[in-house]
Backbone of each chain as nested JSON, in Angstrom:
{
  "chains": [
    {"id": "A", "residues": [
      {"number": 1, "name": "UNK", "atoms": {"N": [121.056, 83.378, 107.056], "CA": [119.91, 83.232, 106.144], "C": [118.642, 83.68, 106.866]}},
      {"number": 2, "name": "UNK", "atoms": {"N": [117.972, 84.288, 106.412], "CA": [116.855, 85.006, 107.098], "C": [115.533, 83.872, 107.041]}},
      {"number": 3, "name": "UNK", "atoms": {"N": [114.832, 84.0, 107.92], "CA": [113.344, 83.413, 108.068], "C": [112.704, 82.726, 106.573]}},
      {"number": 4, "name": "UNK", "atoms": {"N": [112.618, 84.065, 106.356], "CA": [112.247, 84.005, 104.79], "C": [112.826, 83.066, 104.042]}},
      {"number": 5, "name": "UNK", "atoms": {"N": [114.282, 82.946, 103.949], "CA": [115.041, 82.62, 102.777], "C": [114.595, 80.994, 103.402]}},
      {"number": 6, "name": "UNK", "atoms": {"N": [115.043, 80.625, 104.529], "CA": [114.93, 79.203, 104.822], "C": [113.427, 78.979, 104.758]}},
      {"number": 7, "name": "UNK", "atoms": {"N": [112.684, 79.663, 104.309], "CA": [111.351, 78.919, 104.227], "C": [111.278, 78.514, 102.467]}},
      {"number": 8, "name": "UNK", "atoms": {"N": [111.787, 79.582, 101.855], "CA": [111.337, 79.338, 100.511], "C": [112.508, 78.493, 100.074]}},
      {"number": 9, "name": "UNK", "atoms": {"N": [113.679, 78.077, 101.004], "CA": [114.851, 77.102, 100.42], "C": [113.609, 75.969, 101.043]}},
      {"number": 10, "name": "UNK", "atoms": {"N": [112.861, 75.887, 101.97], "CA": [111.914, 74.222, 102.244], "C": [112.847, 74.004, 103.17]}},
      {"number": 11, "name": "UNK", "atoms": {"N": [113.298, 74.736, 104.166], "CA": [114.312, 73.95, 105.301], "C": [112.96, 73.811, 106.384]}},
      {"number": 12, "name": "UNK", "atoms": {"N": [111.968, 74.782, 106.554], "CA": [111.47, 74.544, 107.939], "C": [110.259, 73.759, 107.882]}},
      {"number": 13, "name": "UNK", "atoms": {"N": [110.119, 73.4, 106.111], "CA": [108.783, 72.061, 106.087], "C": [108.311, 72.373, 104.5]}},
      {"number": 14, "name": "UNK", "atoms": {"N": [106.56, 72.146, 104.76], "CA": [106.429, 72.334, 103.297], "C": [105.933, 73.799, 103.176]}},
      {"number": 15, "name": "UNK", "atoms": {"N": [106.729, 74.202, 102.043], "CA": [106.196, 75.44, 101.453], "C": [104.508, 75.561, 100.828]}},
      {"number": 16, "name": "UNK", "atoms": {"N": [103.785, 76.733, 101.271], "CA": [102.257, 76.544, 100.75], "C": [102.006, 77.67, 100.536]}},
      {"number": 17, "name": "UNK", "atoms": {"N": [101.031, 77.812, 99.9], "CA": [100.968, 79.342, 99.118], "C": [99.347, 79.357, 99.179]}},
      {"number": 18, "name": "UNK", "atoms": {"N": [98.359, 80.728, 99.539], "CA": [96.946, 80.832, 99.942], "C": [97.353, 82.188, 98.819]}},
      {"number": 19, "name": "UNK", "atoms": {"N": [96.051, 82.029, 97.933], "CA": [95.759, 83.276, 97.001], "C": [94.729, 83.241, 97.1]}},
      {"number": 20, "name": "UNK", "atoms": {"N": [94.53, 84.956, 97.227], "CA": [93.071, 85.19, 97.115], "C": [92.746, 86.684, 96.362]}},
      {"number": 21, "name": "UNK", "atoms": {"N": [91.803, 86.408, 95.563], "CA": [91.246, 88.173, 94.685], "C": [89.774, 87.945, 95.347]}},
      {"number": 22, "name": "UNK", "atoms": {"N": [89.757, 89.054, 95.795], "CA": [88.512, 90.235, 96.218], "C": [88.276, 91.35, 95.682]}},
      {"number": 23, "name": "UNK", "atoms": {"N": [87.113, 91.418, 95.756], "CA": [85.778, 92.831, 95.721], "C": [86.197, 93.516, 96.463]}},
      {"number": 24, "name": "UNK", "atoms": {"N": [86.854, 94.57, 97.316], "CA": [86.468, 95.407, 98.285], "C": [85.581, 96.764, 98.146]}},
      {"number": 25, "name": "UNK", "atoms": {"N": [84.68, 96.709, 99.197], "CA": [83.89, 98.021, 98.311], "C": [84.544, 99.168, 98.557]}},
      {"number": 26, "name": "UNK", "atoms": {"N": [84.166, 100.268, 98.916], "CA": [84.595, 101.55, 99.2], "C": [84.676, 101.428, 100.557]}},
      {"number": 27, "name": "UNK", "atoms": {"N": [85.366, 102.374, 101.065], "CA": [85.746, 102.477, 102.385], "C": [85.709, 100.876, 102.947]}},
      {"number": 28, "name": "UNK", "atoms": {"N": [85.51, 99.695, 103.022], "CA": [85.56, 98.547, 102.833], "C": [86.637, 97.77, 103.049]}},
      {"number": 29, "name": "UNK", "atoms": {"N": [86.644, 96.178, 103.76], "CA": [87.634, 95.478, 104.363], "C": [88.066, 94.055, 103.796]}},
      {"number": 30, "name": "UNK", "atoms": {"N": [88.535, 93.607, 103.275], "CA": [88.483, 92.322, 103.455], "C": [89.419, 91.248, 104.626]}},
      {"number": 31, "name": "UNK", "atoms": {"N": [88.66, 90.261, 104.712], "CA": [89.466, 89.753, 106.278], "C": [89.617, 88.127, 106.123]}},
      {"number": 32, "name": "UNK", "atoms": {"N": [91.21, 88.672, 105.812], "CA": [91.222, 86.461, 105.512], "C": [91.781, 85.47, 106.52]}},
      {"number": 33, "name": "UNK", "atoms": {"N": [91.306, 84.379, 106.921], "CA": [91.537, 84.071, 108.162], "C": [91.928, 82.589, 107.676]}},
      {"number": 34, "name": "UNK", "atoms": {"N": [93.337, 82.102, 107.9], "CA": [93.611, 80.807, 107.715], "C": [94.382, 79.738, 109.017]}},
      {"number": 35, "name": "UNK", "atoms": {"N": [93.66, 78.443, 109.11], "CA": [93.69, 77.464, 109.844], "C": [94.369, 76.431, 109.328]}},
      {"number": 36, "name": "UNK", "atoms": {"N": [95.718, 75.816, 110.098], "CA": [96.346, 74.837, 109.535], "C": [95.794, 73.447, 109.647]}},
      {"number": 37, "name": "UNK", "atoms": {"N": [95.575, 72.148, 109.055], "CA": [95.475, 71.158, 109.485], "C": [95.32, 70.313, 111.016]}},
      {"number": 38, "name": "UNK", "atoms": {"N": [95.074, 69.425, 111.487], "CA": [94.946, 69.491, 112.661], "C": [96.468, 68.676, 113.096]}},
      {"number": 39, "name": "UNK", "atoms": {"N": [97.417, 68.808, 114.121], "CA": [98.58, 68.619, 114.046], "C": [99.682, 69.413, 113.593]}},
      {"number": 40, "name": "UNK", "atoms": {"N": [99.187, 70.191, 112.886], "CA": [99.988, 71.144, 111.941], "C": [100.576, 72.721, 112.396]}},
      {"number": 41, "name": "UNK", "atoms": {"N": [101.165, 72.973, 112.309], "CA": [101.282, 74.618, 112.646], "C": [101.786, 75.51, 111.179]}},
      {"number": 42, "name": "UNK", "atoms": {"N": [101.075, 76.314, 110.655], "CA": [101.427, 76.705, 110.022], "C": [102.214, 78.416, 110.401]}},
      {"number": 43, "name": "UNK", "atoms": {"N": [103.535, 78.761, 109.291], "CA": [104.275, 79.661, 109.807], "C": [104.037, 80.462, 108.601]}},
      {"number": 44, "name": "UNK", "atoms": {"N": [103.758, 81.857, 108.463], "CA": [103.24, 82.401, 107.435], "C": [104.54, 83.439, 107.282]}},
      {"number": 45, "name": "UNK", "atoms": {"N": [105.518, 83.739, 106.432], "CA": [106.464, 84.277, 106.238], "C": [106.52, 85.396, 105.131]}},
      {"number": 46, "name": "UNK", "atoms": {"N": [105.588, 85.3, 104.365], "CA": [105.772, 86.736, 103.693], "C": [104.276, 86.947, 103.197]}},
      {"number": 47, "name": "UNK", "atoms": {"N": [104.549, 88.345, 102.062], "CA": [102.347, 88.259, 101.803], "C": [102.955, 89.391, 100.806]}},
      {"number": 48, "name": "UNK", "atoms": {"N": [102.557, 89.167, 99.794], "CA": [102.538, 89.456, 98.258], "C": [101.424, 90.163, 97.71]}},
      {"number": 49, "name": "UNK", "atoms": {"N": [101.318, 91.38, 97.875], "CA": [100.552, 91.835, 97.116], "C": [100.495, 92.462, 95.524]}},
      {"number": 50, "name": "UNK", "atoms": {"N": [99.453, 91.416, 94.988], "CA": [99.479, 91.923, 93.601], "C": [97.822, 92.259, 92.906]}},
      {"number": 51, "name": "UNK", "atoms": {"N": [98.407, 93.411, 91.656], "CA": [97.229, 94.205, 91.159], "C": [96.236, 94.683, 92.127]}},
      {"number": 52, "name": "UNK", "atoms": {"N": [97.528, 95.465, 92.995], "CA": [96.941, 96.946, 94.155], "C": [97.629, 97.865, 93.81]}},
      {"number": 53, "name": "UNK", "atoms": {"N": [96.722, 99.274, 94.023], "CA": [97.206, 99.991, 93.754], "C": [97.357, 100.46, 95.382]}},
      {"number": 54, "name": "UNK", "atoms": {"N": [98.942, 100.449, 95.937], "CA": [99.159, 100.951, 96.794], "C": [98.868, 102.226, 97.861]}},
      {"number": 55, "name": "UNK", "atoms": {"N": [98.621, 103.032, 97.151], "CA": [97.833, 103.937, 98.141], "C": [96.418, 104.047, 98.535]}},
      {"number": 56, "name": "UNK", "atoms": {"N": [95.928, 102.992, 97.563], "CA": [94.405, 102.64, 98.079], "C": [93.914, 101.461, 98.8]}},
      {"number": 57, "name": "UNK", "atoms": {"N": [94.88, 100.548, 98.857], "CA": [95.157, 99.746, 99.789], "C": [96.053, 99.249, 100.98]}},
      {"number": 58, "name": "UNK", "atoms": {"N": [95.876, 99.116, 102.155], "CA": [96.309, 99.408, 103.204], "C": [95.976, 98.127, 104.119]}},
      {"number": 59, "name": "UNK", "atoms": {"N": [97.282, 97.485, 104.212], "CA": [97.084, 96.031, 105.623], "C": [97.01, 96.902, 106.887]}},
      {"number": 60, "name": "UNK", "atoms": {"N": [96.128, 96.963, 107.317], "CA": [95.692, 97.481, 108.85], "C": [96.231, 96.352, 109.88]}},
      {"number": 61, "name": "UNK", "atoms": {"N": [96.002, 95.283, 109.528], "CA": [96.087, 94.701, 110.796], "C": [96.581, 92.897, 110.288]}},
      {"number": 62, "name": "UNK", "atoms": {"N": [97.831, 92.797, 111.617], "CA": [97.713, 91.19, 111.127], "C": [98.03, 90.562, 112.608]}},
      {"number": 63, "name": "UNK", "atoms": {"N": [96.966, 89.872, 112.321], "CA": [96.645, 89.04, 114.388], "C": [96.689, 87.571, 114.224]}},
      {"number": 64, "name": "UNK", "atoms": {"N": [96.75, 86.893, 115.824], "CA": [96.455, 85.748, 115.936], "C": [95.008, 85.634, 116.224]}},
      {"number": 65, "name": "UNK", "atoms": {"N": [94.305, 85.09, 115.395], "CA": [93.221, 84.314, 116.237], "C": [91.991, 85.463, 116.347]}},
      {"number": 66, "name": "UNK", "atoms": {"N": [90.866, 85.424, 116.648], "CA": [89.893, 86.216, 116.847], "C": [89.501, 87.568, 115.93]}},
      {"number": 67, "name": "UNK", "atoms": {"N": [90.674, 87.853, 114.894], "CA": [90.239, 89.112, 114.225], "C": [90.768, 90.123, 114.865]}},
      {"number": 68, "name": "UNK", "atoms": {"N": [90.338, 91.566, 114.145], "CA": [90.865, 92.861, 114.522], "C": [90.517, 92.815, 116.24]}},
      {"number": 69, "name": "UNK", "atoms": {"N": [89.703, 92.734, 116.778], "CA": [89.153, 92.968, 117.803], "C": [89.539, 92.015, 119.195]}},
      {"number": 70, "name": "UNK", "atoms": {"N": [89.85, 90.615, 118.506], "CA": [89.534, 89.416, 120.04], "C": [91.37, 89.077, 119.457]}},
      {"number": 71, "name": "UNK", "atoms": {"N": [91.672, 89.382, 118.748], "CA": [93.091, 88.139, 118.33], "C": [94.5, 89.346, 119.1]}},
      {"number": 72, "name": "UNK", "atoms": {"N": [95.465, 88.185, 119.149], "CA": [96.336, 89.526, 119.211], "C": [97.206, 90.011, 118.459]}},
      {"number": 73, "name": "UNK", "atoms": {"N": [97.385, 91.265, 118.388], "CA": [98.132, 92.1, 117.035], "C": [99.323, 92.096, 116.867]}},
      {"number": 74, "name": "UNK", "atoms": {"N": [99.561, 91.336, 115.839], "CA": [101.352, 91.116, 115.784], "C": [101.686, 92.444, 114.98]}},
      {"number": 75, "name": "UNK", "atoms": {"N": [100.798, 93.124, 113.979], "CA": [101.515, 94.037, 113.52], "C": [100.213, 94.754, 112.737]}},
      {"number": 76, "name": "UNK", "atoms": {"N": [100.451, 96.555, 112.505], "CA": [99.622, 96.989, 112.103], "C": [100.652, 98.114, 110.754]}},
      {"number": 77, "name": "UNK", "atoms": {"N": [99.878, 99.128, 110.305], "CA": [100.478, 99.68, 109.457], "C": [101.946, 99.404, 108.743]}},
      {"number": 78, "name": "UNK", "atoms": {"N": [101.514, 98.273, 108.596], "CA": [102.617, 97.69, 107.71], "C": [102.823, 97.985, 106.275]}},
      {"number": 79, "name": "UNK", "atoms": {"N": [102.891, 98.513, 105.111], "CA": [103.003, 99.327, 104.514], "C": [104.155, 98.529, 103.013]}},
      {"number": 80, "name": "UNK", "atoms": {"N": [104.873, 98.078, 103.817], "CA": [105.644, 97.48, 102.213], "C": [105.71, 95.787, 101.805]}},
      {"number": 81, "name": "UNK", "atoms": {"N": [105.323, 96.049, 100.732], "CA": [104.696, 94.324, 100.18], "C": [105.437, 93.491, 100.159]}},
      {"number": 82, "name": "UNK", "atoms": {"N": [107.006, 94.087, 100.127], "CA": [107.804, 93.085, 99.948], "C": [108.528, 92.426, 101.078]}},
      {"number": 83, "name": "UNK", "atoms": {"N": [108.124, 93.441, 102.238], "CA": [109.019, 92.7, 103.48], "C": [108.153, 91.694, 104.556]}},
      {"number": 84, "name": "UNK", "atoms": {"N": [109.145, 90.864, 104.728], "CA": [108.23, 89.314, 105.074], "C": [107.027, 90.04, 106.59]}},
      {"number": 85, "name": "UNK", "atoms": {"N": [106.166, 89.08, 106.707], "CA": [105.432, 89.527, 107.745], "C": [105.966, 89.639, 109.421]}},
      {"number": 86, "name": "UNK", "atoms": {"N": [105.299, 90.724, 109.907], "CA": [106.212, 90.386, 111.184], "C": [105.811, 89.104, 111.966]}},
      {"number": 87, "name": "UNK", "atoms": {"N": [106.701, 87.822, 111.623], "CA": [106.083, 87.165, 112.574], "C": [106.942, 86.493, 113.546]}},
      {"number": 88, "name": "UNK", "atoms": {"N": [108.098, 87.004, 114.297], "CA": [109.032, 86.701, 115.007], "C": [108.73, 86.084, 116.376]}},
      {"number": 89, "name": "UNK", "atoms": {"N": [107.171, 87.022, 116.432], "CA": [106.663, 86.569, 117.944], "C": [105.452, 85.941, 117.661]}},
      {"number": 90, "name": "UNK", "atoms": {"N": [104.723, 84.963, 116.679], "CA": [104.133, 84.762, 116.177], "C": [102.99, 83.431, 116.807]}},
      {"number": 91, "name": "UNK", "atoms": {"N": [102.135, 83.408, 116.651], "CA": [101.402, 81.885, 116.909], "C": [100.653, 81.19, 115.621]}},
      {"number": 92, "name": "UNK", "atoms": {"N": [100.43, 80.032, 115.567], "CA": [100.356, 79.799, 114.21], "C": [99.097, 78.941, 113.964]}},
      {"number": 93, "name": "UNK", "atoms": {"N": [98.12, 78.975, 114.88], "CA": [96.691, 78.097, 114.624], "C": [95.805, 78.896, 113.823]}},
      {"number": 94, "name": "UNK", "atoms": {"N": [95.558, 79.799, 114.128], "CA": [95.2, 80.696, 113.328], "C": [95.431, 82.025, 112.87]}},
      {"number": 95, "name": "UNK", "atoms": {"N": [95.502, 82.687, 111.696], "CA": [96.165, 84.136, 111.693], "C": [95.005, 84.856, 111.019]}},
      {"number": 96, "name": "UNK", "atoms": {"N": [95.192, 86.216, 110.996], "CA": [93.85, 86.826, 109.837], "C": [94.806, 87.641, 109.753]}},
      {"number": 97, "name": "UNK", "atoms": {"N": [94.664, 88.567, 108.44], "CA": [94.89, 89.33, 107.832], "C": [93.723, 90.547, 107.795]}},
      {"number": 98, "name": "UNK", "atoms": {"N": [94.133, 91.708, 107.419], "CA": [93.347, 92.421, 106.993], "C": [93.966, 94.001, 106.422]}},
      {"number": 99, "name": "UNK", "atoms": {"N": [92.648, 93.649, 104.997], "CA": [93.173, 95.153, 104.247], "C": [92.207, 95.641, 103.679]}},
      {"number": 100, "name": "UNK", "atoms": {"N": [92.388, 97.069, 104.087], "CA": [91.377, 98.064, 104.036], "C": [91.352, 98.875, 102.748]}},
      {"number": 101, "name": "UNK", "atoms": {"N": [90.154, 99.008, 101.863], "CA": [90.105, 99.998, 100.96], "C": [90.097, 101.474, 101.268]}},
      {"number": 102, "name": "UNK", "atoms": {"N": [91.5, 102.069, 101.053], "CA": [90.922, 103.651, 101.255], "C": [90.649, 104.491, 100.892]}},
      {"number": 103, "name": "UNK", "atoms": {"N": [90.061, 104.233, 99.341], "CA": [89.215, 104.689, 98.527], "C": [87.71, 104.476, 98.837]}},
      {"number": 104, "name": "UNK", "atoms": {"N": [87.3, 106.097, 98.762], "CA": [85.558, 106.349, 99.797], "C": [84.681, 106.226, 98.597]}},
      {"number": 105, "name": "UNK", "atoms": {"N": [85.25, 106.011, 97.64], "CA": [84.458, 106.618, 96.36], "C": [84.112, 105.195, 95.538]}},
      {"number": 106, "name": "UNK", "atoms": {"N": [85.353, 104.143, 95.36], "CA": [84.97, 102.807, 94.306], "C": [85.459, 101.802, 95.261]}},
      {"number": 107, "name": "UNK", "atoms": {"N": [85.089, 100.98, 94.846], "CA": [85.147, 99.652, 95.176], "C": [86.538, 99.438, 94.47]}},
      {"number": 108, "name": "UNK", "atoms": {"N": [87.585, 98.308, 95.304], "CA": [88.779, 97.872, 94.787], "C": [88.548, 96.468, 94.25]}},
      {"number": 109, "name": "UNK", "atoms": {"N": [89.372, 95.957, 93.433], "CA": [89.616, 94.418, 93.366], "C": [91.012, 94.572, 93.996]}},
      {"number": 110, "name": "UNK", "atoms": {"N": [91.247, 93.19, 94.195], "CA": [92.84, 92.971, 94.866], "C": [92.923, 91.807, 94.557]}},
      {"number": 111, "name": "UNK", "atoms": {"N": [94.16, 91.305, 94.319], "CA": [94.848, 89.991, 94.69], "C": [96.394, 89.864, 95.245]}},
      {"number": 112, "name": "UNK", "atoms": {"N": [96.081, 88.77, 96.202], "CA": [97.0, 88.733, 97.4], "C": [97.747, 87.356, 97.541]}},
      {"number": 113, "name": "UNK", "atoms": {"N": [98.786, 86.992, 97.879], "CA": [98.929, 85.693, 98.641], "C": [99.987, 85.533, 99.498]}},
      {"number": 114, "name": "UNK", "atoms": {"N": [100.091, 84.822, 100.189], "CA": [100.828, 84.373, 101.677], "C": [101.374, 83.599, 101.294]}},
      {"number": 115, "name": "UNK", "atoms": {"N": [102.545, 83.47, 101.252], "CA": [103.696, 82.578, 101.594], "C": [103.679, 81.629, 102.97]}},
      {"number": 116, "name": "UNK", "atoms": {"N": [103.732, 80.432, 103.112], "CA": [104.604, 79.949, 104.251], "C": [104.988, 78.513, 104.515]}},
      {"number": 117, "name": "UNK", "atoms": {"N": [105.235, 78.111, 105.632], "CA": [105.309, 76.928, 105.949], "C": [104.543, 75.861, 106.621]}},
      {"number": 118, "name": "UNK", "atoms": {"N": [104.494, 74.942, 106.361], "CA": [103.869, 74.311, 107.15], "C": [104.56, 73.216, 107.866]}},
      {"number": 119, "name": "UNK", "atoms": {"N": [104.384, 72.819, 108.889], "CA": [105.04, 71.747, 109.687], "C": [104.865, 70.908, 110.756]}},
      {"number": 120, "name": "UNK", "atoms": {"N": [105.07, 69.845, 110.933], "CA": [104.67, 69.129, 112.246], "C": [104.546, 69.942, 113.495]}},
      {"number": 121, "name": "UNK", "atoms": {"N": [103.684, 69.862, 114.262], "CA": [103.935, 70.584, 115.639], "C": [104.865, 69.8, 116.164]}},
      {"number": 122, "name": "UNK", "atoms": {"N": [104.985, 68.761, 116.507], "CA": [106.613, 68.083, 117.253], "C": [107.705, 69.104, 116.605]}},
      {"number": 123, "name": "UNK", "atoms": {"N": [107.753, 69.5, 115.519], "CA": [109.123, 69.677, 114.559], "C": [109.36, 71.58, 115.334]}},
      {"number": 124, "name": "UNK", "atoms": {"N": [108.083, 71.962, 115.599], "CA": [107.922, 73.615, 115.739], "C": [109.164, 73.885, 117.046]}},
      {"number": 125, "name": "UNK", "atoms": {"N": [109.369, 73.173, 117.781], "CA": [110.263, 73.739, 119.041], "C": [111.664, 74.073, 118.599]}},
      {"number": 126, "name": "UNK", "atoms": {"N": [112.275, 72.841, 118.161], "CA": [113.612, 72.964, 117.418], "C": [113.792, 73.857, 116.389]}},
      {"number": 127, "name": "UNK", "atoms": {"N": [112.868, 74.283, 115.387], "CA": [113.093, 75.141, 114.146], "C": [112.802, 76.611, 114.749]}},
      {"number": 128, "name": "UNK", "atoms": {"N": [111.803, 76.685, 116.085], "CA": [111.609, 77.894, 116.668], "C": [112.972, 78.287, 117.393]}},
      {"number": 129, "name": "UNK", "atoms": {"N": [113.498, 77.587, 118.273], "CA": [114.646, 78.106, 118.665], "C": [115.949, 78.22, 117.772]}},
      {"number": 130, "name": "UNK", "atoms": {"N": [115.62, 77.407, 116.633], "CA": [117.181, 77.63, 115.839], "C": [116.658, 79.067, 114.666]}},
      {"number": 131, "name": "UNK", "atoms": {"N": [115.585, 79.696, 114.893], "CA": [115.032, 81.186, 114.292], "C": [115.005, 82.088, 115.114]}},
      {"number": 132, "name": "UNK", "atoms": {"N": [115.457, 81.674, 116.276], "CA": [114.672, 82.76, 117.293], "C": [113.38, 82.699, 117.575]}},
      {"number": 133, "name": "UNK", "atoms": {"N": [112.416, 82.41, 117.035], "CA": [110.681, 82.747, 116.923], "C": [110.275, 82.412, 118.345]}},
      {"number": 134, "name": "UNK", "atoms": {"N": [110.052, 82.722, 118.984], "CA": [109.185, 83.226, 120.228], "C": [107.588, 82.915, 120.067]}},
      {"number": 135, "name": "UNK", "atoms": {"N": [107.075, 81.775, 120.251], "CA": [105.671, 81.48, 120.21], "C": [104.891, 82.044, 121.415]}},
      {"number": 136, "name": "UNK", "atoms": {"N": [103.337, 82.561, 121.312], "CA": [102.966, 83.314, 122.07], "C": [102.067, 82.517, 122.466]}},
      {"number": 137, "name": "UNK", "atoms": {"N": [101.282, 81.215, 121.95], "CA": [100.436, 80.163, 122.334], "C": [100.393, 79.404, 121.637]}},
      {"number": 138, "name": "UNK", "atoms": {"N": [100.213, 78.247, 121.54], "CA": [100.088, 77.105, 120.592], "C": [99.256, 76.348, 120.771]}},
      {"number": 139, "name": "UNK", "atoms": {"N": [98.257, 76.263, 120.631], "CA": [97.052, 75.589, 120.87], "C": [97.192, 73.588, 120.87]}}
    ]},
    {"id": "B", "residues": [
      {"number": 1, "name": "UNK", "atoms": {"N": [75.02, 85.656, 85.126], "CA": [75.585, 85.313, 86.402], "C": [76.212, 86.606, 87.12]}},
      {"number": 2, "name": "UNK", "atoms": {"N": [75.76, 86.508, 88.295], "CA": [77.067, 88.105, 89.264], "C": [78.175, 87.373, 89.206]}},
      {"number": 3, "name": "UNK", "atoms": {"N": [79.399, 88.323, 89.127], "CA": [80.144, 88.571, 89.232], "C": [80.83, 87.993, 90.398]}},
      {"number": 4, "name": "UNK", "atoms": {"N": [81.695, 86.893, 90.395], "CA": [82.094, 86.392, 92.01], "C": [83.118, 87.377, 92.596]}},
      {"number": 5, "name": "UNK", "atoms": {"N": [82.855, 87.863, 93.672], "CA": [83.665, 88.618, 94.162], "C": [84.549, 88.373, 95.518]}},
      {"number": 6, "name": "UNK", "atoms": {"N": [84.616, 86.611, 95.915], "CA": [86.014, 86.254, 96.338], "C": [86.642, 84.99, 95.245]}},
      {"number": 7, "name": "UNK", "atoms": {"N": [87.36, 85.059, 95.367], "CA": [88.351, 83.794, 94.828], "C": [89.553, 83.049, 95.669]}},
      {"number": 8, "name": "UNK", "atoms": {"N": [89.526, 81.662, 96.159], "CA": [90.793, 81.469, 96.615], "C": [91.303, 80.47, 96.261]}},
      {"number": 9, "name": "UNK", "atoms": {"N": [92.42, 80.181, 96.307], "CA": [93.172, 79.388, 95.57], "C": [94.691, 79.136, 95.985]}},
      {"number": 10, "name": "UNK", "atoms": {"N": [95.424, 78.042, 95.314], "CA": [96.67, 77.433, 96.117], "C": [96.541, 76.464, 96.773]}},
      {"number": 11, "name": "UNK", "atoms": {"N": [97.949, 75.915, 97.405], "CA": [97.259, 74.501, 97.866], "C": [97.557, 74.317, 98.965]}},
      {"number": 12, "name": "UNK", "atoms": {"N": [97.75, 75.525, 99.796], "CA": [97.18, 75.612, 101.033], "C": [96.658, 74.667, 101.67]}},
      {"number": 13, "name": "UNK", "atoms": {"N": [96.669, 73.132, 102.985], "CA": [96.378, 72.138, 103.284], "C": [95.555, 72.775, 104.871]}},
      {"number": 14, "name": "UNK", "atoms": {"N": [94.412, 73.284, 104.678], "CA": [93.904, 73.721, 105.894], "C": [92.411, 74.35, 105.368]}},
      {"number": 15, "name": "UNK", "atoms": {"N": [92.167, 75.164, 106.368], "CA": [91.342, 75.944, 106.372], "C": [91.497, 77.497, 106.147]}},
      {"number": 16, "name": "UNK", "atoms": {"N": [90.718, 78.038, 105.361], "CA": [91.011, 79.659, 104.836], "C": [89.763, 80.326, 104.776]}},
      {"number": 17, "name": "UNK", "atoms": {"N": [89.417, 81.192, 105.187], "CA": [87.843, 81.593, 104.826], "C": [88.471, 83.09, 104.755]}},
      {"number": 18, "name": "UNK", "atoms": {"N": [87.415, 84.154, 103.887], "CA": [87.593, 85.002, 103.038], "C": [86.321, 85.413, 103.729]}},
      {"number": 19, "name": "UNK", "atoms": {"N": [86.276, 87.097, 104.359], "CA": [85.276, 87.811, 104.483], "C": [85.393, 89.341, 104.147]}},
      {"number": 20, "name": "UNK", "atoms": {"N": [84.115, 89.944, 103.085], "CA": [84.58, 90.822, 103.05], "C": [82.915, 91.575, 103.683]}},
      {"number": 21, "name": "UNK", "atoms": {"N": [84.048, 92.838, 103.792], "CA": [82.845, 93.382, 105.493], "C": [83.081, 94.934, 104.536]}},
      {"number": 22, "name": "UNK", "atoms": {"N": [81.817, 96.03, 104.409], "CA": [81.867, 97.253, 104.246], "C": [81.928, 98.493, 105.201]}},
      {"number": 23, "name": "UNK", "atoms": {"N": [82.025, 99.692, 104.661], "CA": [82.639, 100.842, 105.442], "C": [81.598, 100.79, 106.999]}},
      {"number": 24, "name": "UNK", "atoms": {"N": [80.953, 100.085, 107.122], "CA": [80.534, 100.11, 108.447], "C": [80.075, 98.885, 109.029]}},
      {"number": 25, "name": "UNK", "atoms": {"N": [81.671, 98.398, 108.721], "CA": [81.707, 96.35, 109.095], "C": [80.912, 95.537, 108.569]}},
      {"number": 26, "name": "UNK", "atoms": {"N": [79.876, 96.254, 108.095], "CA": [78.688, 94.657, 107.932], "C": [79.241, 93.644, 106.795]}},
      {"number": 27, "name": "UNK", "atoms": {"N": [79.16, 91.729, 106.759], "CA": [79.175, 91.225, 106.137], "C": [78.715, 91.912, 104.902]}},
      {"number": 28, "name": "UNK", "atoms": {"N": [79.412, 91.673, 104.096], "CA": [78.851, 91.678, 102.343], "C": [78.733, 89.968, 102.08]}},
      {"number": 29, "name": "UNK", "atoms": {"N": [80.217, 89.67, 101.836], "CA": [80.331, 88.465, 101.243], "C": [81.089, 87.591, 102.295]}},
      {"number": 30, "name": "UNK", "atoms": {"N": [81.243, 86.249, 102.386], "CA": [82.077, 84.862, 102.951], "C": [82.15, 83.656, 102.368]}},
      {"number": 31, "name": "UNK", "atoms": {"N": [83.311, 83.248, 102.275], "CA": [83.354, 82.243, 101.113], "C": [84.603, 81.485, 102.019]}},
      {"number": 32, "name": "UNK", "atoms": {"N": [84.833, 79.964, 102.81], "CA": [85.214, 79.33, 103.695], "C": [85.478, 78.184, 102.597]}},
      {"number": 33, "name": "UNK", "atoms": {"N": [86.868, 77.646, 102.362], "CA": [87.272, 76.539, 101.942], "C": [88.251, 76.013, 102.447]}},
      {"number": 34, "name": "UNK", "atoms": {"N": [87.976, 74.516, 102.964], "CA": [89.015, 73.085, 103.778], "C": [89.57, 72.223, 102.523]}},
      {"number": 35, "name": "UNK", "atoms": {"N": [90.744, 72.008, 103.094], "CA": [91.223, 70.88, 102.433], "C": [91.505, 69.957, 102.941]}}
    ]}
  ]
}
């Protein structure tokens, strides 16, 4: 059973879902940055994009912590909506997203949302090694 | 009224903030919601 599947069966905690519609202007970014509870680690397993038009929108970048610039990059030109995020090597205090309009000419709307889990940090060691997942810091 | 141009939503138990930045980074908009 893949990552995915055991998150949306609720094996690795509670399932939670972040939606968001944006403005993007032209040539233009939006950058969503989510923080779990305190105790909490959240595991973000897939990201749904809906009412985009795919070639004008583009996930550039998806990091831990700090943004395009300070966080580190779990994955960039990622390209298809339906396959879960890479987050195998993942850390989970904070993540950002980001997707770029690449239309120079209009402004986009978008709407988006993230799939994932959420779960005790005690609970994260055991469910990490029975996934494989490889944590890179855990605050 | 303008036009709101973030929205977020779900029940997400944390923190989420929403920034959107134009073709030469600068803030436009930020919109930060806790639960």
């Amino acid at each position: 059973m893949s990552l995915l599947h055991s998150a949306l069966f609720g094996e690795l905690g509670d399932i939670t879902i972040i939606q968001v519609r944006a403005t993007i202007p032209a040539s233009g970014s939006v950058i969503l940055t989510f923080n779990p509870p305190a105790g909490k680690i959240y595991l973000p397993v897939g990201l749904r994009l809906g009412d985009v038009e795919y070639d004008k929108i583009k996930l550039t970048a998806v990091c831990d912590g700090g943004g395009r610039e300070g966080g580190y990059l779990l994955g960039a030109e990622w390209q298809n909506p339906l396959e879960p995020l890479p987050v195998t090597k993942a850390v989970f205090n904070s993540y950002v997203l980001i997707l770029e309009n690449q239309d120079s000419s209009n402004a986009q709307s978008v709407g988006f949302s993230v799939v994932g889990v959420l779960m005790r940090k005690e609970d994260y060691k055991k469910i990490f090694e029975k996934y494989g997942i490889v944590p890179k810091r855990i605050i | 009224m303008a036009e709101e141009k973030i929205k977020i939503e779900g029940e997400f138990k944390g923190k989420v903030r929403v920034e959107i930045r134009d073709k030469d980074n600068n803030l436009v908009e930020k919109k930060e919601v806790e639960k």
